[in-house]
N, C-alpha and C positions, 0 to 999 in steps of 0.2 A: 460645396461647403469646404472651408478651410479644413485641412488637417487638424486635428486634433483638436476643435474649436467645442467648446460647452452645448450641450444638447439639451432640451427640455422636453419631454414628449408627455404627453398627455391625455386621456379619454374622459368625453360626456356622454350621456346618450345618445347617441346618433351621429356624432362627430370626433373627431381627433385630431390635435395638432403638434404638427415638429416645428420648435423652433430653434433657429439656428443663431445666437446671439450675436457672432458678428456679422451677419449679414443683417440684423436688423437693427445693429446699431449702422451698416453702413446705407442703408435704406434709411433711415434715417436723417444724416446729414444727407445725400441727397434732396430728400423733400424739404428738408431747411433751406438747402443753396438755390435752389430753385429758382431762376426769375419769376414774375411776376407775370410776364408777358408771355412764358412759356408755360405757363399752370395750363390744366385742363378746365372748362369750364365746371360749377359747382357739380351740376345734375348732369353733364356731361357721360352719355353710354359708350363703353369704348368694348370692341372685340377683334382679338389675332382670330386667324383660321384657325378652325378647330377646336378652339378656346372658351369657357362658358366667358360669354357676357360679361361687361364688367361697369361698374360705375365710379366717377372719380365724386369724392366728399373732401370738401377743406375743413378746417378748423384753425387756431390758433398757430399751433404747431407745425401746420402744413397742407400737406393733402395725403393722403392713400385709398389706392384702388380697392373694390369691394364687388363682393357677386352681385350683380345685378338684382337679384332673386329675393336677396336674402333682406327682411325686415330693420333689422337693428344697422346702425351708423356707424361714422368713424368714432366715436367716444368711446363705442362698446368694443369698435375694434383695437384701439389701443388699451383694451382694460383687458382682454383676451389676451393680451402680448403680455402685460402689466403681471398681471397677480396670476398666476398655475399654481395654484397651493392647493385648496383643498382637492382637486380633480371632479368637482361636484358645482350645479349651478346654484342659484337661488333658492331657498327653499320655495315649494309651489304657493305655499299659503301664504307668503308674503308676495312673492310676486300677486298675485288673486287679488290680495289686499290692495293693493299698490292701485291694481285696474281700478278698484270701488272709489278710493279714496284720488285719483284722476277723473272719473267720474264727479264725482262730489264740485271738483274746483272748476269744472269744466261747464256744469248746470249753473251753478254761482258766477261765473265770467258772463256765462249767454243773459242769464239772469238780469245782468248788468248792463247788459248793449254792447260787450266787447267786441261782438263781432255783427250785430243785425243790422248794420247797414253798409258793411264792407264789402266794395265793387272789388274785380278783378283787379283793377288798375291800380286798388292803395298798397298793392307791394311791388311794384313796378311790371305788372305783368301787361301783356295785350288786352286790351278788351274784349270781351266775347259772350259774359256769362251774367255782366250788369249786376243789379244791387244784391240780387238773388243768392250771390256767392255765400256772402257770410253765412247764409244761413243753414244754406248747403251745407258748408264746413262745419260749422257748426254740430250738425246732427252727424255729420260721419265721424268726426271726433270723438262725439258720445257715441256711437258705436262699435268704434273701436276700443274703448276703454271698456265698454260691457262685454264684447270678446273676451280683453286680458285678464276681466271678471269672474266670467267663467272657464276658466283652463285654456281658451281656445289659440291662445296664443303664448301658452307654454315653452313650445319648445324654440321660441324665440327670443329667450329673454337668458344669455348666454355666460352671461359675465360668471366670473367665478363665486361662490361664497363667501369666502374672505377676499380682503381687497381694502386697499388704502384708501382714505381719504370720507372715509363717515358715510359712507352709500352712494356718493355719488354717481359712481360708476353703474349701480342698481337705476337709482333713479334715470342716469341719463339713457339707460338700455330701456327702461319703459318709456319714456319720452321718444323717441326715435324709434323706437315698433311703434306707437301707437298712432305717431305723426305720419309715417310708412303705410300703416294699414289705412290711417284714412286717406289719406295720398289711392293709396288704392280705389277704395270704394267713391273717389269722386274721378275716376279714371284717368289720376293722373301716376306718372312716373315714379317710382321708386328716388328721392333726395332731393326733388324739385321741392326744398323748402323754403321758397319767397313763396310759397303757396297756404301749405300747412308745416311751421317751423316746432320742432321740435322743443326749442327753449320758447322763443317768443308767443307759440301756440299753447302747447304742451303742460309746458314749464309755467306758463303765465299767470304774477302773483305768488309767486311759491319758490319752493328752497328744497333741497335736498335735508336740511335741517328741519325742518319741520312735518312733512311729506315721509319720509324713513320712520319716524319715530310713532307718527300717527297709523300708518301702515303695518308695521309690528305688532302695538298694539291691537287693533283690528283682528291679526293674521294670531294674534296668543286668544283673544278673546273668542273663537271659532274653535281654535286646536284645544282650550282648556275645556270648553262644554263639550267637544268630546270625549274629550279624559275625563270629565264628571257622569258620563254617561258610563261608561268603562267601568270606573269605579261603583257606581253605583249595581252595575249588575254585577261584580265581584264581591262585593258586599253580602245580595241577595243571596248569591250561591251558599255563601258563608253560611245565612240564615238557615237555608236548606239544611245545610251539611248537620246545622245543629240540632234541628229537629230530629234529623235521622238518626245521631248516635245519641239521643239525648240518657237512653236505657244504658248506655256505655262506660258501666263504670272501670275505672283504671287508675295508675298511679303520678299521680302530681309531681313534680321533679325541682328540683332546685339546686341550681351549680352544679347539674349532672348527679344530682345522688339523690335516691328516695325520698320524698318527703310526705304528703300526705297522698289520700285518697280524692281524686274530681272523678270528673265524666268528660267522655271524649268528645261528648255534645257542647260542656262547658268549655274545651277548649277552641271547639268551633265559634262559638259566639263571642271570644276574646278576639278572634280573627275580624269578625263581622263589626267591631264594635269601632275595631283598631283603621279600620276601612272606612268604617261610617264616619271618623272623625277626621279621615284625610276628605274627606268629598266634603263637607262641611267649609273645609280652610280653603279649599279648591272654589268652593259654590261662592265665598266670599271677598277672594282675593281678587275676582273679576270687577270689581269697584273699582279697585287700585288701577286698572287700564282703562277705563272710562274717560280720563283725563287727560285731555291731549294738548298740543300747542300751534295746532292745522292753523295759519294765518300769521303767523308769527315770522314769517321767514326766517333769516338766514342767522339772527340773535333772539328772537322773541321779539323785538321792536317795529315787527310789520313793516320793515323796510320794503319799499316799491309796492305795495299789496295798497289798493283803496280802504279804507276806513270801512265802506259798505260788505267788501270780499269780506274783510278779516270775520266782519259781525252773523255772515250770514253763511259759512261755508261749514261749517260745524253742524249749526243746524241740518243742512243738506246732507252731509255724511251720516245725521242721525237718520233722516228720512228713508236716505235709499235701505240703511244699514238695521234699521228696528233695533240699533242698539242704543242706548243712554249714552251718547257721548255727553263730553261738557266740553267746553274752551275752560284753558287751566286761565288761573285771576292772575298769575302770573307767570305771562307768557316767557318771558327771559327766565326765570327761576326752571319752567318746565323743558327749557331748549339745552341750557347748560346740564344739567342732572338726570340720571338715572338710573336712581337706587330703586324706584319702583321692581325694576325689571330683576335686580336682585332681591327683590323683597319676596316678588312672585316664584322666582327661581327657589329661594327656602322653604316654598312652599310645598313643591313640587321634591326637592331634597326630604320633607320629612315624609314623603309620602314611598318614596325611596327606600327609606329606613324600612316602614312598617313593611316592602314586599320582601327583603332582603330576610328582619325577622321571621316572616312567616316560611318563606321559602325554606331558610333552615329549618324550624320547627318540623317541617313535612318532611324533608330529606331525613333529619333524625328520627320521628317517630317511622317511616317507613322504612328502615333501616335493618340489614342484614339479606335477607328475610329469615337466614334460617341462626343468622347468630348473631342480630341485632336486635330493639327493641320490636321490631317487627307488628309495633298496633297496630299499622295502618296499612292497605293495597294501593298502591298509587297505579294510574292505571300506565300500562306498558304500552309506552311509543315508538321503541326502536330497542333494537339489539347493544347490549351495552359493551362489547367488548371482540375484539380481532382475533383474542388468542382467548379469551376465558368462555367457554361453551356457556349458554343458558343464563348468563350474567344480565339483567335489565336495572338501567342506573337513569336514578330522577333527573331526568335531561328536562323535564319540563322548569323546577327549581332552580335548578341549575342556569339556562338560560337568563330566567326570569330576576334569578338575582346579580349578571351579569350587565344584565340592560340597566338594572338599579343602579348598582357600582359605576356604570357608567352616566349615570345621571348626577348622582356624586359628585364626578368630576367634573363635570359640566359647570356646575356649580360653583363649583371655584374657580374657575375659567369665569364664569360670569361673574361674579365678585370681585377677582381681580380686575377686570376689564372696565367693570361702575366705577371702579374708585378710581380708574387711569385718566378717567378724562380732565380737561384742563381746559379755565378761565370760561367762556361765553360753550361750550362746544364740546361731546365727547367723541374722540375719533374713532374709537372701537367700537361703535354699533354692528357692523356686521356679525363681528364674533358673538356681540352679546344674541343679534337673531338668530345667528346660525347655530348656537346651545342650545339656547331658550327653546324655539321649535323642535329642533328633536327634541328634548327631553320630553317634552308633551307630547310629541308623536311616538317617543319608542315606547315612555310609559303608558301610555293607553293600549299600544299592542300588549304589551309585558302584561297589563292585566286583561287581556281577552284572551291569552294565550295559558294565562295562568286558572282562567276561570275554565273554559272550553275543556281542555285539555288534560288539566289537573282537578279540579275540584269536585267536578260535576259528575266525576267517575270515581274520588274514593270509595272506598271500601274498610271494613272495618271488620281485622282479628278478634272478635269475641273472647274467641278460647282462649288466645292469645292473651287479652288484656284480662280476664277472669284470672289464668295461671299467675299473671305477674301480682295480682292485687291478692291473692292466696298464699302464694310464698315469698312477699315483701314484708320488710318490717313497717311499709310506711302505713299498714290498715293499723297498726299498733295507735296512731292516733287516732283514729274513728273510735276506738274501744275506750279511749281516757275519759268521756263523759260517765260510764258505764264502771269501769275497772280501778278510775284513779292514775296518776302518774306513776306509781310506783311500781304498780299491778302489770300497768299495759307494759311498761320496759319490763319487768319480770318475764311476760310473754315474749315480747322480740326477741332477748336472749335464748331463755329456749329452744326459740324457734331455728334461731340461727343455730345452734351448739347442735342441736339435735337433727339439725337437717329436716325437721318437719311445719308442718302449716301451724300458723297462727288460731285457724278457725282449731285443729285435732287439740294444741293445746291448752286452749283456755276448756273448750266442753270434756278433754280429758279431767281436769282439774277443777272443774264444776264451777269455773267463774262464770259462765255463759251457758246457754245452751245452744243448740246447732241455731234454732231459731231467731234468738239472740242474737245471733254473732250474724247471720245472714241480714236483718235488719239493720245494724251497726254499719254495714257496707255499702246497704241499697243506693241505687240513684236518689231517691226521694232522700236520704237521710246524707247523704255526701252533698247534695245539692242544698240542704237547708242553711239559710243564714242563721249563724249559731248554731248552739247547740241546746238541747230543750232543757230544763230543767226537770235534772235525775237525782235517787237518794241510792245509796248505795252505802 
């Protein structure tokens, strides 16, 4: 390595790379100046002593050598060079996705005859294997895409996260495992692609424009029923919560100062309610991904695709998928645009909010414990402090409104990104995937983490919320049906001046009696809509 020349280094799981940039630009122009005559051949195995195995791949651009071993092509290896940004690969649910919906196009080609009467010999190979090939191919294609389907070919699908050029780099790394792996399971060599090709097999009938977009959606409509699942038992707990304190009466608050008298039960069910109405926009918003542009290639115009693919490859994705896809009615309108994806993304943002709200609400009311509002026990996860003995701090909230705030921004990351794209095409898909799924995967943790951990173990100060609703001014409004406005501010002051309870001076002064004043408080009577009709 050159002195002092720019270094990138980087980790995925299981791998890591230095790269040295001028040695790879001068690698580079080598494989450019290259004769012709001195290339390796395509699928060509080359090994020094000592050395793992190597295979030479061309492309466009040239050629470069590759581990023998390893699944993915020269596309993915120059995307590996390419983009070191986020240090992370693919998300998995979209690679997953990626498998189903190569699946889909690859049922719809055989469907077709694309390949059932394809001899060895129609891509200039030797004879050996007779008409039987195609069909061979045929089902190992499809099995190798049911692999990528199910996880099993994860950790081959390397490219970075972000990355230029609207997914292709993603797509072209699923194309190339998947051509690899069935290369495999018909026993042949690792880049012998006049066999099984990558683009010409793989790819065939299809666009990275179209294939990306359908794939996302797919990979959101799987990550969002989980987050509606999430959500939904977060809810539940809610409901729990509210039963349990429903006897809990305490003091209402507004803009931080006393106001009137709820229940601690009533605030649990504002939680529940507040949750029930994100999983709703949640349960709904999966419509909006239903609509894809599978067949459309590379503008929406179905260039290179048969009229019969475009018509029939949709429905196959619904088949294998049990989802309601549709083909968008306008294919070009759904290739250029993607405000869906921030449509979803606001959805997911307001859900955001309400854990953000709640998580304070809990961090406030659990608060002190000995010289804070102290209503609530949250339950104690970890030691809260290095230097403060005995300190325990709502790390659960705390987290969980971090994941939010971080969803937030996601969001406007996706927003800016929908609205970047330009004329037939938007180039920033990745980034919009690479939000969009986390947000729906952190927030589904944020609330199992929030329900498990926090919810299903408060506890609730009695004595606590009894003292504060006893020497608050805010029981002064329970007593105004009963007292009058004049009467009850009469008591507050008082109460305040005197330093004693509201309940001592109204039954001192015979406006109430103990009985009275205890009914004036109850759950039952804090809890009623309105208030009943009193003479006084």
């Amino acid at each position: 390595m050159a002195a002092g020349a720019p270094v990138c280094e980087f980790a995925r799981p299981g791998w890591t790379m230095k790269l040295d940039n001028e040695a790879m630009q001068e690698s580079g122009k080598q494989i450019m100046s290259q004769p012709e005559s001195q290339s390796q051949p395509r699928n060509q195995t080359v090994s020094q002593p000592g050395s793992q195995p190597e295979r030479i791949e061309r492309d466009s651009l040239g050629e470069r050598a590759l581990p023998a071993s390893v699944l993915y092509g020269i596309h993915t290896a120059r995307a590996i060079e390419n983009f070191p940004l986020a240090g992370r690969p693919v998300h998995p649910a979209l690679t997953r996705a990626f498998g189903e919906v190569k699946l889909a196009c690859a049922l719809t080609n055989r469907a077709l005859g694309v390949w059932g009467d394809e001899a060895e010999t129609d891509r200039g190979q030797d004879a050996g294997q007779g008409t039987g090939w195609g069909v061979a191919k045929a089902e190992a294609i499809e099995r190798a895409c049911r692999e990528l389907s199910e996880g099993l070919l994860d950790s081959s699908i390397v490219v970075d996260a972000l990355q230029g050029g609207a997914g292709t780099s993603t797509n072209m790394n699923v194309n190339e495992v998947v051509a690899n792996r069935a290369l495999e399971l018909l026993g042949l060599e690792h880049g012998e692609y006049s066999r099984v090709s990558p683009l010409d097999d793989i790819n065939l009938h299809q666009s990275t424009n179209d294939t990306y977009p359908t794939a996302l959606k797919l990979a959101a409509i799987r990550l969002l029923r989980r987050l509606e699942q999430s959500v939904v038992a977060l809810q539940e707990s809610f409901q729990r919560a509210e039963k349990r304190f429903a006897h809990v009466v305490k003091v209402g608050r507004t803009q931080y100062q006393d106001a009137v008298l709820t229940t601690l039960g009533r605030e649990m069910s504002a939680y529940a309610e507040a949750v029930n109405r994100d999983r709703w926009r949640i349960y709904k918003c999966e419509e909006r991904l239903r609509v894809v542009n599978l067949g459309g290639t590379a503008i929406g115009t179905g260039l290179a695709a048969p009229r019969e693919f475009i018509f029939r490859v949709v429905d196959q994705l619904r088949a294998l998928t049990g989802i309601g896809f549709a083909r968008a009615e306008n294919l070009v309108e759904a290739t250029q645009n993607t405000d869906v994806f921030a449509e979803v993304s606001g959805i997911l943002k307001a859900h955001a909010v309400s854990l953000i709200k709640i998580s304070t609400d809990l961090r406030l009311l659990s608060s002190g414990p000995d010289a804070g509002l102290g209503e609530i026990r949250l339950p104690a996860r970890q030691a809260g402090s290095s230097i403060m003995p005995g300190k325990v701090n709502p790390v659960i909230p705390e987290a969980v409104t971090q994941a939010a705030m971080l969803a937030m921004g996601n969001d406007t990351v996706i927003g800016a990104a929908c609205a970047a794209g330009s004329l037939e095409l938007n180039a920033f898909m990745p980034l919009i995937a690479h939000c969009l799924l986390e947000n729906m995967e952190i927030l589904a943790r944020a609330c199992e983490l929030l329900r498990l951990y926090c919810v299903e173990g408060i506890e609730a100060d009695e004595a606590r919320c009894r003292a504060h609703v006893e020497n608050s001014t805010a029981a002064a409004t329970a007593l105004v049906p009963a007292l009058g406005y004049e009467r009850a501010g009469e008591a507050a002051r008082l109460a305040r001046e005197q330093g004693r309870t509201l309940r001592a001076i109204v039954t001192e002064k015979e406006w109430m009696s103990a009985e009275e004043f205890d009914e004036a408080i109850s759950p039952e009577a804090v809890c009623r809509l309105g208030s009943p009709r009193v003479s006084r």
